[in-house]
VEXDREN-2710 file (C-alpha; in Angstrom, 1 decimal):
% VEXDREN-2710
k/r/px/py/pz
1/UNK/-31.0/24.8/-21.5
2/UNK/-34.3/26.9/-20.6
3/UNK/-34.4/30.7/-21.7
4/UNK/-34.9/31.6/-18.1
5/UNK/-31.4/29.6/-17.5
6/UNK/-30.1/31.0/-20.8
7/UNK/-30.9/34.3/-19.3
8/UNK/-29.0/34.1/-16.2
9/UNK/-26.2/32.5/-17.9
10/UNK/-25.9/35.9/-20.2
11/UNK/-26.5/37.9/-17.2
12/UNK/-23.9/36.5/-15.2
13/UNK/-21.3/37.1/-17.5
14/UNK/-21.5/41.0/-16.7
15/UNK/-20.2/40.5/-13.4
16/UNK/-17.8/38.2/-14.0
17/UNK/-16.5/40.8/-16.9
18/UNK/-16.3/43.1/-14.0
19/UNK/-14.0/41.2/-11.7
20/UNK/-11.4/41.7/-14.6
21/UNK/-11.5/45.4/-13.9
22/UNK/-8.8/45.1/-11.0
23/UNK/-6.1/43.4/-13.0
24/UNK/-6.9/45.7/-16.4
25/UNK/-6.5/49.1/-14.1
26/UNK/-3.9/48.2/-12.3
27/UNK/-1.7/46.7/-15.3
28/UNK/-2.6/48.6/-17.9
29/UNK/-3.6/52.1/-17.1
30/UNK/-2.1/55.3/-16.3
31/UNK/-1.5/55.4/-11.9
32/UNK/-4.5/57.2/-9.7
33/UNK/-7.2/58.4/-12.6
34/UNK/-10.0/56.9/-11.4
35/UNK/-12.5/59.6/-12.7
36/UNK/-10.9/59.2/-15.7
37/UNK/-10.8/55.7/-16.1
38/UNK/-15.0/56.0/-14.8
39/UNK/-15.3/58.7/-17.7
40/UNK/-13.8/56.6/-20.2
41/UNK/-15.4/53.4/-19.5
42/UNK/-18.9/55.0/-19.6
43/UNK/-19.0/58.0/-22.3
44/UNK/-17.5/56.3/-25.3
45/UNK/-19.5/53.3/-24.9
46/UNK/-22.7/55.3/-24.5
47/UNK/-21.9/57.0/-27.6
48/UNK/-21.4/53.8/-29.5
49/UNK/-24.4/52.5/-28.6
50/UNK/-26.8/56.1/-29.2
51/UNK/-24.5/55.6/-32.7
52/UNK/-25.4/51.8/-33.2
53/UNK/-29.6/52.5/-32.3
54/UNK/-30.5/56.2/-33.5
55/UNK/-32.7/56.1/-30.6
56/UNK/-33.0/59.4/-28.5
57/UNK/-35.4/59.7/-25.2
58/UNK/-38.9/61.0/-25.8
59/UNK/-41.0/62.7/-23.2
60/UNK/-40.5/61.5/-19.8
61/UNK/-37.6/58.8/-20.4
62/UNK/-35.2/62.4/-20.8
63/UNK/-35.4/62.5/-16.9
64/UNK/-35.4/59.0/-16.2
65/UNK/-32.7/57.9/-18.1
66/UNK/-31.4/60.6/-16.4
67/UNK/-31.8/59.1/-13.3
68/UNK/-30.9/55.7/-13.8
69/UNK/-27.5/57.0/-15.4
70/UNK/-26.4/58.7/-12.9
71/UNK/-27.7/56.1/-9.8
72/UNK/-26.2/53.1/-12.2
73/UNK/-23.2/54.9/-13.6
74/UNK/-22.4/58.8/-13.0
75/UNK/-22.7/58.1/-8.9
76/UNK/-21.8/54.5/-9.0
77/UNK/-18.5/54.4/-10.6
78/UNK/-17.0/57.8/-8.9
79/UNK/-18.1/56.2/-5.1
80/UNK/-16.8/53.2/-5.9
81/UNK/-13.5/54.4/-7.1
82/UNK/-13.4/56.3/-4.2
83/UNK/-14.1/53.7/-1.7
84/UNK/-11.0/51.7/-3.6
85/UNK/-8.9/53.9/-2.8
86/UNK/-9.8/54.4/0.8
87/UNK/-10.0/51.3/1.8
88/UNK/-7.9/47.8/1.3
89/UNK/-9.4/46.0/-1.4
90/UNK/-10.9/43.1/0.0
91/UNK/-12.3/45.6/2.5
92/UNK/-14.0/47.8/-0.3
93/UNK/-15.4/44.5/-1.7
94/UNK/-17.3/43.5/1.6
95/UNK/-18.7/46.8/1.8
96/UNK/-20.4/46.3/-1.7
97/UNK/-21.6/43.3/-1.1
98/UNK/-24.3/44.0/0.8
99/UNK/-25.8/45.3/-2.5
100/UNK/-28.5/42.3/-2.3
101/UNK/-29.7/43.8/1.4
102/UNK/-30.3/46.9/0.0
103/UNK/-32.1/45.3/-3.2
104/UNK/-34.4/43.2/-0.8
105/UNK/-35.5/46.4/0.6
106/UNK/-35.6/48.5/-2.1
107/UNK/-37.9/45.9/-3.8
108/UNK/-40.2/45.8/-1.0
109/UNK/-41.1/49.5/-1.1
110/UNK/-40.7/50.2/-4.9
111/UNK/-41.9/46.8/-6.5
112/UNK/-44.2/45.1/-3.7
113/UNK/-41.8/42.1/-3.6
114/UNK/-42.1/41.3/-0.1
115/UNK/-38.7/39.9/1.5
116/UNK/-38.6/36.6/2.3
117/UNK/-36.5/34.7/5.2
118/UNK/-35.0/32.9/1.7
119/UNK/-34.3/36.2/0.5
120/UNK/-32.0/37.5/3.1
121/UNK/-30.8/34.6/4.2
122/UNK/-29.1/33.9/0.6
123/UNK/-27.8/38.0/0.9
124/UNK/-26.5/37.6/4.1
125/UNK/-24.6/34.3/2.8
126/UNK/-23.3/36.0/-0.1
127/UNK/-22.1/38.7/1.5
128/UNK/-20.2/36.7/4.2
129/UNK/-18.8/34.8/1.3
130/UNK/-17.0/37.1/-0.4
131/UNK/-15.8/38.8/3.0
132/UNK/-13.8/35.0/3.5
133/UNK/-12.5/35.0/-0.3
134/UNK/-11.1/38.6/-0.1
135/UNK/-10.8/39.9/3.6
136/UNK/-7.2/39.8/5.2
137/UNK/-6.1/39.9/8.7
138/UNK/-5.3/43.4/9.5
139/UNK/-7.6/45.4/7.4
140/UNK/-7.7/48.3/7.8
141/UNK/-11.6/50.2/8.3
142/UNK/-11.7/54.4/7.2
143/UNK/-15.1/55.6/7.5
144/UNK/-15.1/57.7/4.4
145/UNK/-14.2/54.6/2.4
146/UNK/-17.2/52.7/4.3
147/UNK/-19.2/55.8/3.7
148/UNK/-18.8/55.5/-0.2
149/UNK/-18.7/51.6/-0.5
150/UNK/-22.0/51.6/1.2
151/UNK/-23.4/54.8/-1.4
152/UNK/-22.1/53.1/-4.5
153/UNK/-23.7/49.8/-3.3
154/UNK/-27.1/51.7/-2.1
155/UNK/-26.8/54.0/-6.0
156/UNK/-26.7/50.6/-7.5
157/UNK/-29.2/49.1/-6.2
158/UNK/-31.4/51.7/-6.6
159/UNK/-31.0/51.9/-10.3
160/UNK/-31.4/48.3/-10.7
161/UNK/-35.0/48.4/-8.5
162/UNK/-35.8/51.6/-10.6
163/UNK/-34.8/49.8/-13.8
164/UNK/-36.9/47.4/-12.9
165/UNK/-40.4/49.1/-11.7
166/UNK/-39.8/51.4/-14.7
167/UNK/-38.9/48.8/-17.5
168/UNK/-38.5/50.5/-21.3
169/UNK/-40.4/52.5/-23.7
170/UNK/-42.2/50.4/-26.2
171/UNK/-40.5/49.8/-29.4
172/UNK/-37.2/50.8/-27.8
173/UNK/-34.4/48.0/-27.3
174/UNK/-32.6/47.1/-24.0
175/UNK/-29.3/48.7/-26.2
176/UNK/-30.9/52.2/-26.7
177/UNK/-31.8/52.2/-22.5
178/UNK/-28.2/50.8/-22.3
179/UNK/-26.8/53.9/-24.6
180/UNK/-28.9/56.3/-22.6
181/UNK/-28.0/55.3/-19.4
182/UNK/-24.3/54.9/-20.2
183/UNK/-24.6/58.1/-21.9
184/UNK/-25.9/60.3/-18.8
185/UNK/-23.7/58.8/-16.6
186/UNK/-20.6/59.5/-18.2
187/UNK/-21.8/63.1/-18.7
188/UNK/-22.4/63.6/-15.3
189/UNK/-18.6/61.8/-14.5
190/UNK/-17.3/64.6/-17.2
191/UNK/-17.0/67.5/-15.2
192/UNK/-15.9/66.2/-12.0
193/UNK/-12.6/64.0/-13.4
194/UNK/-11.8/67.7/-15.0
195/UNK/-12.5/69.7/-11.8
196/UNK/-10.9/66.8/-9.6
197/UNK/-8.0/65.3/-11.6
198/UNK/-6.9/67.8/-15.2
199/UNK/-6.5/67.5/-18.2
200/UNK/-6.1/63.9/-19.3
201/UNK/-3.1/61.6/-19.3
202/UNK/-0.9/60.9/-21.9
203/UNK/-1.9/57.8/-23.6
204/UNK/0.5/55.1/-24.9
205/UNK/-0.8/51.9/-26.7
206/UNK/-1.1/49.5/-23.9
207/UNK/-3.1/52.2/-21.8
208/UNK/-5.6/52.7/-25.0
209/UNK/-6.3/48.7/-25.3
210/UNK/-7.3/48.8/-21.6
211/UNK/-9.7/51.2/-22.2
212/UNK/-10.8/49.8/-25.1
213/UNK/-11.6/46.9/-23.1
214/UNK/-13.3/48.9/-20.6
215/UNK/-15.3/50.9/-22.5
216/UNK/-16.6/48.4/-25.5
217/UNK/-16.2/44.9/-23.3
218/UNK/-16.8/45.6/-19.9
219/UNK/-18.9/48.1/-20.2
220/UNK/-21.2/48.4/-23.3
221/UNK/-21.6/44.7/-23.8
222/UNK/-21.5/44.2/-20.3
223/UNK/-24.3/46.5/-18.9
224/UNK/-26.2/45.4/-21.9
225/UNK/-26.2/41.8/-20.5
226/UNK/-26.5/43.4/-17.1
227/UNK/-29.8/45.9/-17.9
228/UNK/-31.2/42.9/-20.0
229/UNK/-31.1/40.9/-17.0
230/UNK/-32.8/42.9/-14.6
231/UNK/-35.5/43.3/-16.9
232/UNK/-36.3/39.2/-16.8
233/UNK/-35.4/38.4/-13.4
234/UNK/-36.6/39.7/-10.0
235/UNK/-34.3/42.3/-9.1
236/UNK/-33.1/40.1/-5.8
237/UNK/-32.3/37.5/-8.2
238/UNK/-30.2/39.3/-10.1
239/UNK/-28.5/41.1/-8.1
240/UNK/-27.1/38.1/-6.2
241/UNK/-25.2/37.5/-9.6
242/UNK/-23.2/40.8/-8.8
243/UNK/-21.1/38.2/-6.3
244/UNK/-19.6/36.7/-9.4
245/UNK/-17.2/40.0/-9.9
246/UNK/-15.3/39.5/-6.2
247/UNK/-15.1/35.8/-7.2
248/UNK/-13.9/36.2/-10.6
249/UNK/-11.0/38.9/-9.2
250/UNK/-9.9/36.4/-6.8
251/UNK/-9.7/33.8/-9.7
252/UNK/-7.6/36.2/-12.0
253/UNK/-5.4/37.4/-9.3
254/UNK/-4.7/33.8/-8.4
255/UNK/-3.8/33.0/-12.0
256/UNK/-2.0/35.8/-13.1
257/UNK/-0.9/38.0/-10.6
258/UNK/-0.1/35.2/-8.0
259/UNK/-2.1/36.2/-5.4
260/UNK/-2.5/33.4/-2.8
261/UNK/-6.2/31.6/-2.5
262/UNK/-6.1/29.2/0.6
263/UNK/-8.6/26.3/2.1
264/UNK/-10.8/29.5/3.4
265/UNK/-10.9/31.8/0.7
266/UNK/-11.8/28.2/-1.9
267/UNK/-14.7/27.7/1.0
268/UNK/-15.8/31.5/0.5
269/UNK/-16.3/30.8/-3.1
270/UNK/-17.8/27.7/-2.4
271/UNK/-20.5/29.8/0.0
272/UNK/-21.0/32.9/-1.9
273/UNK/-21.6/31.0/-5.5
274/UNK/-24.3/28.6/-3.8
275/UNK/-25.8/31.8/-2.1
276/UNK/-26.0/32.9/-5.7
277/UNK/-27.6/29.8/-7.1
278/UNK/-29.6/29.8/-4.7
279/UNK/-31.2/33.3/-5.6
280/UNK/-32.1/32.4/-8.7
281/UNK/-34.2/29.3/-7.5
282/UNK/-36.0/30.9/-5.2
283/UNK/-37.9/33.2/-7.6
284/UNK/-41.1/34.2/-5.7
285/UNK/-44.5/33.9/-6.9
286/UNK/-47.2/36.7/-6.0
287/UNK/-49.5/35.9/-3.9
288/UNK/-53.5/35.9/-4.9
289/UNK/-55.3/39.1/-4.0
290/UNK/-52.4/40.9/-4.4
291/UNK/-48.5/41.1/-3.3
292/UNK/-48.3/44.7/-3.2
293/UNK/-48.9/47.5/-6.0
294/UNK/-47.0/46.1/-8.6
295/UNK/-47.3/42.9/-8.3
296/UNK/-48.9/43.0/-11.6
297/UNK/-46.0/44.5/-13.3
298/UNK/-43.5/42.2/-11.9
299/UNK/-46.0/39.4/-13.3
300/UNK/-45.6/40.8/-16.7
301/UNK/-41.9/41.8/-16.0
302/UNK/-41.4/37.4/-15.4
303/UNK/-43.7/37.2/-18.7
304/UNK/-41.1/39.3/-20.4
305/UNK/-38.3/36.6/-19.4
306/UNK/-39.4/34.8/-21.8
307/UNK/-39.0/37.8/-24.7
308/UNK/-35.9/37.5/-26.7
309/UNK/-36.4/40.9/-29.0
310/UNK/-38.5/42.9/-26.4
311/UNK/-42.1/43.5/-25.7
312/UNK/-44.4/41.7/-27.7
313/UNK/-41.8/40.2/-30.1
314/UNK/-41.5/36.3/-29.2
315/UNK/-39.2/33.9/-31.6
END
């Protein structure tokens, strides 16, 4: 296996983490605490990892960190809790997957990356993947749900563009920015599952080993992977693997919650994964004389893919 394909492999297996999320909330956490359940997937696994790295922001990476923290975490999670709960699930999962669109565009102005006819074809695909593999007849549409599925897949994407153009301090590990990010997101989450939901729930065993889950698997190791990833790939690339999660929830709701997965939802899969292989083939290469400001950077940021310990620190 090449690292580039070693890469994508590790990457992929954020999102697919993520499609367990369903089936861990819903059978083993306390009822309608979704700011909650945001808060305590994000702060104690930022914690761990600022306790793990001894690594604190310097200078300008206060703010940014900042910033990608609460677009990647402290406003991603609470939107797409709410959009959850506003709309059916399969509907809230359409809505997010236009995530890639937004990608291709936010690349084009923040990175140079020019979209390509390639590009959006393979987002458009994906998205109309995942709408066969988790839409039902009858769905209902509420426009503040909509609203909020559309935000928390626009807040993504733009922390995973900005995590991109912006990259990491040198000499500091993809698990510090992890810890930061992780960190500043969960504080910002803090104050509004007080204000918007009370004290906390009482906890019994079962409830504490899905959050354990949540907060050390599926979210510390997972963004890890994730942050990793869109530091070696071109941020349309990765982003496509974000399709994995509605797969994967379909998978686990087949197998263990019965959930039904007919000829049409097995040919969603079918279109949405080869949408998603398909992003990863088509990386792009910049053009000579230049592909836009940064092309340079993205050069180096390819460079980089190749980096198993970080900048300048090749096995």
């Amino acid at each position: 296996m090449s690292r580039k394909a070693a890469v994508i492999a590790l990457t992929a297996l954020a999102p697919i983490s993520w499609g367990s999320t369903y089936v861990v909330t819903t059978e083993f956490l306390p009822a309608d605490r979704p700011l909650f359940t945001g808060l305590m997937r994000a702060l104690p696994a930022g914690l761990l990892l600022l306790a793990l790295t001894r690594k604190l922001p310097q200078g300008a990476w206060w703010w940014k960190s900042a910033v990608l923290g609460g677009l990647n975490i402290g406003a991603f999670f609470p939107l797409l809790f709410l959009a959850a709960y506003r709309l059916p699930g399969g509907v809230a999962a359409v809505v997010a997957s236009v995530g890639p669109l937004f990608v291709v565009g936010l690349a084009a102005v923040l990175l140079g990356d020019r979209p390509t006819a390639r590009s959006l074809l393979t987002a458009v695909a994906a998205a109309f993947g995942v709408s066969l593999v988790v839409l039902r007849a009858g769905a209902a549409l509420d426009l503040v749900g909509v609203l909020a599925g559309l935000l928390s897949a626009l807040s993504m994407s733009a922390g995973t563009v900005l995590t991109k153009r912006w990259g990491r301090p040198p000499g500091v590990g993809a698990l510090a920015l992890t810890g930061w990010q992780l960190t500043a997101g969960g504080l910002v989450i803090l104050p509004l599952a007080f204000l918007a939901e009370g004290a906390p729930p009482a906890l019994d065993s079962t409830n504490l080993l899905g959050y354990a889950y949540l907060a050390f698997g599926n979210t510390a190791v997972s963004y890890f992977l994730w942050f990793r990833g869109v530091e070696r790939l071109a941020a349309s690339s990765v982003t496509l693997l974000g399709v994995l999660s509605p797969i994967t929830a379909a998978v686990i709701g087949w197998a263990a919650l019965g959930q039904a997965l007919g000829p049409v939802q097995l040919l969603g899969m079918v279109i949405a994964f080869g949408a998603t292989l398909a992003g990863q083939l088509t990386l792009r290469t910049p053009a000579r004389g230049g592909a836009g400001p940064f092309a340079s950077a993205e050069r180096n940021a390819q460079e980089l893919s190749m980096d198993v310990d970080g900048p300048g620190v090749r096995r």
